[in-house]
C-alpha positions as CSV (number, residue, x, y, z in Angstrom):
1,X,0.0,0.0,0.0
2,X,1.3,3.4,-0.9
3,X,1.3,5.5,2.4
4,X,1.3,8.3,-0.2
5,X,-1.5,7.5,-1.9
6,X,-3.6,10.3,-0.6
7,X,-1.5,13.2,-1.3
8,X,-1.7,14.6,-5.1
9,X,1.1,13.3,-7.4
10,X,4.1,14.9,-8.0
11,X,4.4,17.3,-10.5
12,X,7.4,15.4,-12.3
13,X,8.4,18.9,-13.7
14,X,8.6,20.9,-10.8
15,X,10.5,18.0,-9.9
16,X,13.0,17.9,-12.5
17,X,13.8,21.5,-11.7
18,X,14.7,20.8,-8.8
19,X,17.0,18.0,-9.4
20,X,18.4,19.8,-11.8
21,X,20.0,22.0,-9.0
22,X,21.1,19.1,-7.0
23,X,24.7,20.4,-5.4
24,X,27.4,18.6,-5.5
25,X,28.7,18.2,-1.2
26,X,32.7,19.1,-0.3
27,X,33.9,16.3,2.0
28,X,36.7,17.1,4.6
29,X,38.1,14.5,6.7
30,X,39.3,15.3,10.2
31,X,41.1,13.6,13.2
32,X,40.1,14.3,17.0
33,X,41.9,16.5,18.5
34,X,41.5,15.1,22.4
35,X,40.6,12.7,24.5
36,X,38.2,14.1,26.8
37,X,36.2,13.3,30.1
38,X,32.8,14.6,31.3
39,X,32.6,16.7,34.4
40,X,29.6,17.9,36.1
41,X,30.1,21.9,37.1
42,X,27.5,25.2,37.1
43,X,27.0,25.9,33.7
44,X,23.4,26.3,32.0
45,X,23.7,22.6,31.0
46,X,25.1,20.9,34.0
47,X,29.0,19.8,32.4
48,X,31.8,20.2,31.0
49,X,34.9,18.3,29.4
50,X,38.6,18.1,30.6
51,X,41.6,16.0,28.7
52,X,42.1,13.1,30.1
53,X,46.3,12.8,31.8
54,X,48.4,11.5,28.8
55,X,49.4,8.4,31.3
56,X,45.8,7.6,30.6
57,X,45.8,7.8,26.7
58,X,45.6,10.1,23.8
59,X,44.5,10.4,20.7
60,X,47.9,8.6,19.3
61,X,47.8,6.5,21.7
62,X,44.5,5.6,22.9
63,X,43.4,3.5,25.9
64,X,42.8,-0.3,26.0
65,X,39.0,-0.3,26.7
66,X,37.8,-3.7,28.0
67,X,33.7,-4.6,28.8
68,X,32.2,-1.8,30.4
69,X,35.1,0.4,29.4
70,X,34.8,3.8,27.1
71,X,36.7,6.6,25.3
72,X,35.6,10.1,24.4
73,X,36.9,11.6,21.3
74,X,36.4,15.6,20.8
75,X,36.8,16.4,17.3
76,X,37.2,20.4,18.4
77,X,34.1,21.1,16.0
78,X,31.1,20.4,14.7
79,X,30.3,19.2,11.7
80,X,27.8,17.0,9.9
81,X,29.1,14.0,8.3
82,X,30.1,10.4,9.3
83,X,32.7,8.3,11.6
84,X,35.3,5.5,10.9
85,X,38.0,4.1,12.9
86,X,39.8,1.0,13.7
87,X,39.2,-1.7,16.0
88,X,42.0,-3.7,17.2
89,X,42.2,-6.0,20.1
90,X,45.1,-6.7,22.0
91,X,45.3,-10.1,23.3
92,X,45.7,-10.2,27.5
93,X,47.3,-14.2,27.2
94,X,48.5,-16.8,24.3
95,X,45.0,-17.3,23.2
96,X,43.7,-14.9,20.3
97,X,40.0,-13.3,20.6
98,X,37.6,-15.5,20.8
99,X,34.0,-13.3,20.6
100,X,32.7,-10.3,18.5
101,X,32.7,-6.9,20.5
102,X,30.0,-5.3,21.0
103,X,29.7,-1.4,20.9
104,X,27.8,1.7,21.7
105,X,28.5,4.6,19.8
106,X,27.1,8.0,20.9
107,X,27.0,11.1,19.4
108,X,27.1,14.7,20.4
109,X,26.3,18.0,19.3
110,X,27.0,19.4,22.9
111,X,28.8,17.9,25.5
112,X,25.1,16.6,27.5
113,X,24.7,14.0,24.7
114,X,28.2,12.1,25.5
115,X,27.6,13.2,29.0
116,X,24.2,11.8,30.0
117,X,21.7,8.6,29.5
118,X,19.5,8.9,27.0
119,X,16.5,6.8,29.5
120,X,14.3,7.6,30.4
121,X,13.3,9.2,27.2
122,X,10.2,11.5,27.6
123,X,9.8,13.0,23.9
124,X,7.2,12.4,22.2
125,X,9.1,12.3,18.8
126,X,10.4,9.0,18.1
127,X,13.4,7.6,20.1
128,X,14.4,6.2,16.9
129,X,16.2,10.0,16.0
130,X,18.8,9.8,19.0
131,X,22.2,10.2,17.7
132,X,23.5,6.6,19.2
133,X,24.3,3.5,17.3
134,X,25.0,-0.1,18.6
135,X,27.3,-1.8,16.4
136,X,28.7,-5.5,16.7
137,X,32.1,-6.5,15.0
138,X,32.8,-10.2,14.3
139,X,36.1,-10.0,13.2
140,X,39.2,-8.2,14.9
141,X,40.8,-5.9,13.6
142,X,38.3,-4.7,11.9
143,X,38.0,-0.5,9.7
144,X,34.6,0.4,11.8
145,X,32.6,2.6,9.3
146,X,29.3,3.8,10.9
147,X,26.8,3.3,7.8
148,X,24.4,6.5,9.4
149,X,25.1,10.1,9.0
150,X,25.2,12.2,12.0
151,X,26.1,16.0,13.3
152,X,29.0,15.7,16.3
153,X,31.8,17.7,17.8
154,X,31.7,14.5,20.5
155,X,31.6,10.5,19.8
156,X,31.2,8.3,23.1
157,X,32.8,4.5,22.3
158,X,31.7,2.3,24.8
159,X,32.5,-1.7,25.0
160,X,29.2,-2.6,25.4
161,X,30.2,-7.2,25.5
162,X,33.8,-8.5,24.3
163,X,35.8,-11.5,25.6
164,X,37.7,-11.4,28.7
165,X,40.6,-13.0,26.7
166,X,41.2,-9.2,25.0
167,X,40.5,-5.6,24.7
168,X,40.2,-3.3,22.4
169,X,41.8,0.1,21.4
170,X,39.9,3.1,18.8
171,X,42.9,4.0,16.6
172,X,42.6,6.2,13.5
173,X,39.4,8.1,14.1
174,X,38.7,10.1,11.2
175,X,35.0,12.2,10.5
176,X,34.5,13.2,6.9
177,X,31.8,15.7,7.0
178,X,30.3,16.6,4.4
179,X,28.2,19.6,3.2
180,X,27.4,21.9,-0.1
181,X,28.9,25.2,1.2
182,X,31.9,26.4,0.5
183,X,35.2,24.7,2.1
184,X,36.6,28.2,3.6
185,X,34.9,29.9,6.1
186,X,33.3,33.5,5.9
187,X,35.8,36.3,6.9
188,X,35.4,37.4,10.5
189,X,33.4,40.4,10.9
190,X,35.6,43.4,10.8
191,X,33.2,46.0,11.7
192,X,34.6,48.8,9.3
193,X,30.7,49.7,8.2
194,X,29.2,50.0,11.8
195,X,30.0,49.0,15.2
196,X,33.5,50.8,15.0
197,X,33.1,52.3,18.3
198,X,31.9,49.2,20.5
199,X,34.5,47.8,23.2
200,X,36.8,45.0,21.8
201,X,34.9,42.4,24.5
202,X,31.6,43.1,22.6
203,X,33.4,43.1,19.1
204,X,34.7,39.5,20.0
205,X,31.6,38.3,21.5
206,X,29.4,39.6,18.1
207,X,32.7,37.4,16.0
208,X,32.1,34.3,17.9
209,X,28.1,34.4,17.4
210,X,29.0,34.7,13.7
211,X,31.1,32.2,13.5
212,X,28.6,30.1,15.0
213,X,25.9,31.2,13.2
214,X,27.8,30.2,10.1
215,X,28.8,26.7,10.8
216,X,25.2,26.3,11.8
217,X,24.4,27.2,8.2
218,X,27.2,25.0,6.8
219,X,26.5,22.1,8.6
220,X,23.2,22.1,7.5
221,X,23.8,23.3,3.8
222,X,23.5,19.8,2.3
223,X,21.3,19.0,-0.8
224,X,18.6,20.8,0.8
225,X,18.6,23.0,3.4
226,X,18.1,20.6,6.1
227,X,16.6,21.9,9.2
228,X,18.1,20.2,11.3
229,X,21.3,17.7,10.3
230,X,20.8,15.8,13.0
231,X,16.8,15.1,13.0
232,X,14.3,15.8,10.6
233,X,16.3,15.8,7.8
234,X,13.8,17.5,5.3
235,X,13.2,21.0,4.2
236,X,10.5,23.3,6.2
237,X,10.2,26.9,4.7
238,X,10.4,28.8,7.6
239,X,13.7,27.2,7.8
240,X,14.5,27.6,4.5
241,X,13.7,31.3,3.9
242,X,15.7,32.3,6.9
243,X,19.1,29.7,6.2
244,X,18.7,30.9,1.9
245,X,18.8,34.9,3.2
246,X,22.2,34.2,5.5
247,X,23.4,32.4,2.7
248,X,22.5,35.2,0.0
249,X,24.8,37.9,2.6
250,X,27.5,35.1,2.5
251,X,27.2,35.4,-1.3
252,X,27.4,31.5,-0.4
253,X,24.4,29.9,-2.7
254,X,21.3,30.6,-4.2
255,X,21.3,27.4,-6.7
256,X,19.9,25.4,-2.9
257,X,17.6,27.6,-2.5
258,X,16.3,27.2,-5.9
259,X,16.3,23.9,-5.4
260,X,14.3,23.6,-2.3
261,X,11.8,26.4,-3.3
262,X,10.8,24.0,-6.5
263,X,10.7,20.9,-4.2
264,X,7.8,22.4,-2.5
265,X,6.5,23.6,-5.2
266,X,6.6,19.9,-6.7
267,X,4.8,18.4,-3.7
268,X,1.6,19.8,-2.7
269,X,-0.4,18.9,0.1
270,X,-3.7,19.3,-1.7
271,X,-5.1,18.6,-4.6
272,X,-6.3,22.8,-4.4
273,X,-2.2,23.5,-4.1
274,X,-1.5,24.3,-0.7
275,X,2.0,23.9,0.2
276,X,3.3,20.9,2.5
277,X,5.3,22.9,5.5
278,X,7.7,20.4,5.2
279,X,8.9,18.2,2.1
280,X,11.3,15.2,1.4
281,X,13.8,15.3,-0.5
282,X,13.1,12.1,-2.5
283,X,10.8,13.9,-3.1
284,X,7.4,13.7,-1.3
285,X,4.7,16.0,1.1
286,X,5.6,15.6,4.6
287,X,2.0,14.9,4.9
288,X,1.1,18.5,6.7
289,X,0.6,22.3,6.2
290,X,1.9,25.4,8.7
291,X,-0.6,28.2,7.6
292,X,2.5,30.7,8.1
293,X,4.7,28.8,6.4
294,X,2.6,28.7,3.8
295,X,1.9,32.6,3.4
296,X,6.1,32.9,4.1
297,X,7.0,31.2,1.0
298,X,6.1,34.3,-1.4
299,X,8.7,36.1,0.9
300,X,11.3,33.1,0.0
301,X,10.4,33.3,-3.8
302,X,10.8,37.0,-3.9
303,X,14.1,37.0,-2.0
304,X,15.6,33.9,-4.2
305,X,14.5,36.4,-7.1
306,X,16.2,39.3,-6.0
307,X,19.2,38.1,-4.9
308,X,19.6,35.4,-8.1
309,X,18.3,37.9,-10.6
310,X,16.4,34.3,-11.9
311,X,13.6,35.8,-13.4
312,X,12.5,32.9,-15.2
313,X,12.0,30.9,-12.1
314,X,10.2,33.9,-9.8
315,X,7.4,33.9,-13.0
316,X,7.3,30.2,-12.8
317,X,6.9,29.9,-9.2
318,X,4.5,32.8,-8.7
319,X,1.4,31.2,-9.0
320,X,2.3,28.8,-6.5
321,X,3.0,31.8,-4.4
322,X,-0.1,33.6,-5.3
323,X,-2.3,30.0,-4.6
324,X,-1.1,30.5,-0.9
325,X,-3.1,33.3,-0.4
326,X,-6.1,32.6,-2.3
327,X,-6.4,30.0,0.0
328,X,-5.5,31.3,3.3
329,X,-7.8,34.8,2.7
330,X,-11.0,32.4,3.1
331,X,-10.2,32.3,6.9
332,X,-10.2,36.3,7.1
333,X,-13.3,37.3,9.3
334,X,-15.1,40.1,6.5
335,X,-16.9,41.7,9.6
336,X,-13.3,42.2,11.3
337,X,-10.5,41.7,8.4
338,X,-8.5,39.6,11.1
339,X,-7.2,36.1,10.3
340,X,-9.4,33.1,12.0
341,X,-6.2,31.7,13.5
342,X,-6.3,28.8,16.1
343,X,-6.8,30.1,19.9
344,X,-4.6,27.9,21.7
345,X,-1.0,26.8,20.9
346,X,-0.7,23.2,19.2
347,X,-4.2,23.7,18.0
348,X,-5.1,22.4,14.5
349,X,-6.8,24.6,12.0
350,X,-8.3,22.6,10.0
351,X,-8.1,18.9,8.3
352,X,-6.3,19.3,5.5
353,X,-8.4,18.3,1.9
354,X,-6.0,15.1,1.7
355,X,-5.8,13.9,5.6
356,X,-2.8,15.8,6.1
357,X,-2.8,18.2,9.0
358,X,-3.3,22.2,8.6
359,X,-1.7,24.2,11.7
360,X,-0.2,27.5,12.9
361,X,3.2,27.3,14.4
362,X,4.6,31.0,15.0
363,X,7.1,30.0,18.1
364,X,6.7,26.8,20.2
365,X,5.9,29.4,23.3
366,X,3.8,28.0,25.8
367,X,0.2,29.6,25.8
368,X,1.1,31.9,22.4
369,X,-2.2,33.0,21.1
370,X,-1.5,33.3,17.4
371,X,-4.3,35.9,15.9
372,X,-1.9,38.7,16.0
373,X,1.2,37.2,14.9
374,X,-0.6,35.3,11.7
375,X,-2.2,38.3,10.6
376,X,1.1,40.1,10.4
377,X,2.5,37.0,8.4
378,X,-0.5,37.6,6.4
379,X,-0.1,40.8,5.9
380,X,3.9,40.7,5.0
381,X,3.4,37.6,3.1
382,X,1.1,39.7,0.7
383,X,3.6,42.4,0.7
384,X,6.7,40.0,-0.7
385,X,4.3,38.5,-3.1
386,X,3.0,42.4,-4.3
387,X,7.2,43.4,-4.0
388,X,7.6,40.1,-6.3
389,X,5.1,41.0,-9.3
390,X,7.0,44.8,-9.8
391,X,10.4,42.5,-9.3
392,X,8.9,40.2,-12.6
393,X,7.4,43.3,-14.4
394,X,4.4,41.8,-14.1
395,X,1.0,42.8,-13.5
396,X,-0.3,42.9,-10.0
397,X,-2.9,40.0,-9.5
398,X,-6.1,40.2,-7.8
399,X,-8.1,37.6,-5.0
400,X,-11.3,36.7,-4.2
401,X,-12.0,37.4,-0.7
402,X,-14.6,36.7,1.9
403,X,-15.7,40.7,2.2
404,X,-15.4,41.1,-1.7
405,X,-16.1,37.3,-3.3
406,X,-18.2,38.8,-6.5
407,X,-15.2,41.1,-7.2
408,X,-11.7,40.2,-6.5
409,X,-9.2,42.8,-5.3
410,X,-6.1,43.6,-6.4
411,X,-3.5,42.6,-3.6
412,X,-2.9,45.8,-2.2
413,X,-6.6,46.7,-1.6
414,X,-6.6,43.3,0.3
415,X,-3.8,44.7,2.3
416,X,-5.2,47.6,3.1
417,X,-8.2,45.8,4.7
418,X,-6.0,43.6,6.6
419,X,-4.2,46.6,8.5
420,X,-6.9,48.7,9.0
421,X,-8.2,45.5,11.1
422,X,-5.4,45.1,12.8
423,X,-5.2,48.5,13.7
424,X,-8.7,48.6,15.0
425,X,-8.9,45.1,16.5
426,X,-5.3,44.0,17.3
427,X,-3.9,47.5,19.3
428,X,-4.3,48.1,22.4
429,X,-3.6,52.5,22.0
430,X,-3.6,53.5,25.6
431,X,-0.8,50.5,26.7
432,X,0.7,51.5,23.1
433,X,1.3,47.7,22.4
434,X,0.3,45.0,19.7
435,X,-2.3,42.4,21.6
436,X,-4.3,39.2,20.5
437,X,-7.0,37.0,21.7
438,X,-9.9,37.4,24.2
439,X,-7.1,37.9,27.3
440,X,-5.7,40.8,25.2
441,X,-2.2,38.9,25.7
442,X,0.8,40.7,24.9
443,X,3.6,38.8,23.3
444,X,6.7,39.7,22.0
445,X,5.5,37.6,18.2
446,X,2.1,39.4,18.1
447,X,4.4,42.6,18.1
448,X,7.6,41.7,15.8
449,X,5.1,40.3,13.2
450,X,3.0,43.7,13.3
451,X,5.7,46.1,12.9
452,X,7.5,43.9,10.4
453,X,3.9,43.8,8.3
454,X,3.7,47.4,8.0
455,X,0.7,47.9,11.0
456,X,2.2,50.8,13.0
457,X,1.1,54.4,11.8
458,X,4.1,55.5,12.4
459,X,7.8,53.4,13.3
460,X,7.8,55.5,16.5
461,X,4.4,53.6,17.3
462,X,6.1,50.7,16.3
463,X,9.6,51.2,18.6
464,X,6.9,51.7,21.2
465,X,5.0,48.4,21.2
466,X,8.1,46.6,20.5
467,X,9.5,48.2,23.6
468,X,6.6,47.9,25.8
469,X,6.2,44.0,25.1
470,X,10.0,43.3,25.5
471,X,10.1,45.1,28.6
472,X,6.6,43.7,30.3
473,X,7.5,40.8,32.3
474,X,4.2,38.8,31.8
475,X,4.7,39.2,28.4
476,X,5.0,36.1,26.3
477,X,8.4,36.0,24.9
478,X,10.0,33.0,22.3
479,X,11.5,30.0,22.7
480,X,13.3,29.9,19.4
481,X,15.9,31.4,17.4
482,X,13.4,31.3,14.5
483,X,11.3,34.0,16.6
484,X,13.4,35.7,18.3
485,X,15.1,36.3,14.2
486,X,11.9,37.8,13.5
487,X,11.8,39.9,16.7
488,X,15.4,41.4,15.9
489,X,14.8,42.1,12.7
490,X,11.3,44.1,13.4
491,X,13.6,45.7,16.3
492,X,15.9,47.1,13.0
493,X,12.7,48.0,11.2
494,X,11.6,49.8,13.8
495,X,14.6,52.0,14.2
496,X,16.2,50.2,17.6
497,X,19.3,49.3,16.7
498,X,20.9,49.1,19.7
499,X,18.2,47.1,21.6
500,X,18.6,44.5,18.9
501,X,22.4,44.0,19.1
502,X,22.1,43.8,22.5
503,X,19.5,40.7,21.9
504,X,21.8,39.3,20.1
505,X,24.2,39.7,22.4
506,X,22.0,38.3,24.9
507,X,20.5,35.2,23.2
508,X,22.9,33.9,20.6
509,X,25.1,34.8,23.6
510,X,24.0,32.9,26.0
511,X,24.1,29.4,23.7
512,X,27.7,30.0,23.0
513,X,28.1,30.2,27.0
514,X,26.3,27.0,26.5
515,X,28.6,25.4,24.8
516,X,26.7,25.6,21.6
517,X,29.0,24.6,18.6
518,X,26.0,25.4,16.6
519,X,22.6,27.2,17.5
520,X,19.7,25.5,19.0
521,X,16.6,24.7,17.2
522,X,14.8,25.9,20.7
523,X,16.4,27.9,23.4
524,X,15.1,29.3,26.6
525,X,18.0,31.1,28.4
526,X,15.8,30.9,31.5
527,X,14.9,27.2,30.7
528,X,18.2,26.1,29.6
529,X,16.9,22.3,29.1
530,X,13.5,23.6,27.4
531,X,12.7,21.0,25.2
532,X,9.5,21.6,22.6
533,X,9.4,17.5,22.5
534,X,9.6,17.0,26.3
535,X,13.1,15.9,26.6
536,X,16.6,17.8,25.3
537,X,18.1,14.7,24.1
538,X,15.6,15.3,21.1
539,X,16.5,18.7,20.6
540,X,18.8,19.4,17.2
């Protein structure tokens, strides 16, 4: 039975476009640099590593592990790729070794996945995505090569069984990682444009968080943007748009992004065209829709356009732009002009037409009411897609809508009704602040979505929500770096420059004081072992 069988077939030409852009990956093999131990100590995440004494091994000359016995190797970096070594035994009497070894292979991103049990594991996603392998080898010695690929800084190596006639010793480590950016890294930021005057502490801080922020990228530059190398391992557009626009200032790729922006346009969810929030690679729907996902991918289109100059594929791909909209308008109230999102966080909007599930996602913030922050997606959606047609010299289209379905509007009369909602419904004048849903809750997505859709009458109406939702402590604030992009971005828009590099500071900061070789997919600084799933060890 074809679990497919339900979603619309692909459209084979989409499809070919988008293999057409298939990169090719850079490999790069590289030894560990230590031998390390796990210590617990104060940190946000509970440990850190040391070197083990040279009396006990090193990486040249690595201990001899018997049952029960492990190693730690620290590669000095992350990367995403995959692990080989040797495994020789080393007899303890005349007799030779007489029993496969068994192993355990972990793998970290950060120093708790090396440094922790996995059980009890309380995620809901399936345990099948933790980064550990158990591997048995008949034959001694024996070139290990670990078939799956992972993302690691850290491997654990633990003799899980063996014979007590020998032991074993992990010689000749060696990760090749792999990934479709370029080999050399980015320059480091020199700060000859702006920033000139901040203290040399802050100027090294803002490096570090850029290196990071690029090897985040690289690692999961593949042949898609993955959204995660380590789990998941499919294309979402929100993550797309935002890793395609670092790459763009990188002057790194667009050819990927071209790539992933036909994939979903190859693999619909329904039969009516509305984009799967997530796709395979292979390629197929990931069986589900994110309503501001969906309205996002005009923004990804028209960026791709603008910073390829590929005009042929920005008419090509309109339409399936355009379709998000004249879909996602029939859930606009005509008495209000406000978006019918969901009310409560995790809540489903609908069933999609082909079983698949339709749902707004926003930020994974605990109790986020979403009318506010999908409106302004709606609203800035429409705008890329309006930007988009002048890009193409083309004319600008027009949609049926629930307050005007006998005569559609052209796009920007559509906007127009949407802010002048927003403005009457969604703003709360005498707190000066951005609000949504019955409890009038203030969050800092209902108010970096508004400002960043154009609602504000002015941007010092807009500084002043942003700044009286980031400063009010019952305020509902993010949980991921996806967000809190958004929020420093609208911060820029609406002329506070300063109180965005200091979020920056503050945030990305605080995961590199984590230890974070890469960024989080979720990150609390006041919850540092937030996990969306219910456990970190499923975080990526």
């Amino acid at each position: 039975m074809d679990p497919f069988a339900n979603f619309p077939p692909i459209n084979q030409h989409l499809a070919s476009k988008a293999a057409a852009a298939t990169p090719s990956l850079v490999e790069t093999n590289e030894s560990p640099l230590a031998l390390v131990s796990v210590e617990p100590d104060s940190s946000a995440l509970g440990w850190r590593t040391e070197p083990i004494p040279a009396t006990v091994g090193t990486v040249s000359a690595p201990p001899l592990l018997t049952e029960g016995g492990s190693v730690i190797l620290d590669f000095g970096g992350h990367r995403t790729g995959y692990l080989s070594f040797d495994l020789v035994p080393y007899k303890h009497g005349l007799e030779p070794h007489d029993a496969p070894c068994r192993l355990h292979i972990v793998f970290g991103e950060i120093v708790t996945d090396v440094a922790e049990s996995f059980e009890p594991y309380n995620a809901w996603l399936s345990k099948a995505w933790l980064p550990d392998e158990i591997m048995t080898v008949d034959f001694l010695p024996h070139r290990v090569q670990v078939p799956r690929r992972h993302a690691f800084r850290f491997v654990k190596i633990t003799v899980l069984a063996a014979s007590t006639r020998y032991g074993v010793r992990v010689e000749n480590a060696v990760a090749r990682g792999i990934s479709s950016a370029p080999a050399s890294p980015p320059p480091s930021l020199s700060f000859q444009a702006a920033g000139s005057e901040l203290s040399e502490d802050v100027k090294a801080r803002l490096r570090k968080i850029d290196e990071v922020a690029a090897r985040t990228l690289k690692n999961c530059m593949l042949t898609v943007y993955e959204d995660g190398p380590r789990r998941d391992r499919r294309l979402w557009i929100g993550d797309v748009r935002l890793q395609a626009l670092t790459a763009y200032t990188l002057k790194w790729d667009t050819e990927l992004a071209k790539r992933c922006l036909y994939l979903f346009a190859a693999c619909p969810l329904t039969e009516e065209g509305l984009l799967s929030a997530c796709v395979y690679e292979t390629p197929c729907s990931g069986g589900q829709s994110i309503v501001d996902y969906a309205h996002l991918y005009a923004a990804a289109l028209r960026d791709y356009v603008v910073a390829s100059g590929d005009i042929e594929t920005g008419k090509e791909l309109f339409p399936v732009a355009l379709k998000q909209f004249q879909i996602g308008l029939q859930r606009v109230d005509p008495a209000t002009g406000l978006y019918a999102a969901a009310e409560k966080e995790g809540d489903a909007a609908a069933e999609g037409d082909s079983g698949g599930e339709l749902w707004h996602f926003i930020d994974w913030a605990e109790g986020l009411h979403k009318t506010c922050a999908e409106q302004g997606v709606l609203i800035f959606g429409l705008r890329a897609l309006i930007d988009l047609a002048q890009t193409l010299q083309m004319q600008q289209p027009t949609v049926a809508t629930p307050w005007a379905a006998a005569e559609p509007l052209a796009l920007a009369d559509v906007v127009d009704r949407l802010v002048a909602g927003a403005r009457t419904h969604l703003y709360d004048a005498d707190r000066g602040v951005f609000i949504s849903g019955p409890d009038r809750q203030v969050s800092w997505a209902s108010n970096a979505w508004a400002v960043l859709a154009g609602v504000p009458t002015s941007k010092e109406q807009g500084a002043r929500a942003l700044r009286t939702a980031y400063d009010d402590k019952q305020a509902v604030k993010g949980t991921t770096p996806y967000l809190h992009h958004y929020l420093v971005e609208a911060l820029i828009t609406a002329g506070e420059d300063v109180r965005a590099r200091d979020h920056v500071l503050r945030y990305w900061g605080s995961m590199v004081d984590a230890g974070a070789e890469t960024f989080f997919e979720a990150w609390d600084p006041e919850r540092p072992r937030f996990s969306p799933y219910g456990d970190l060890h499923s975080n990526s």
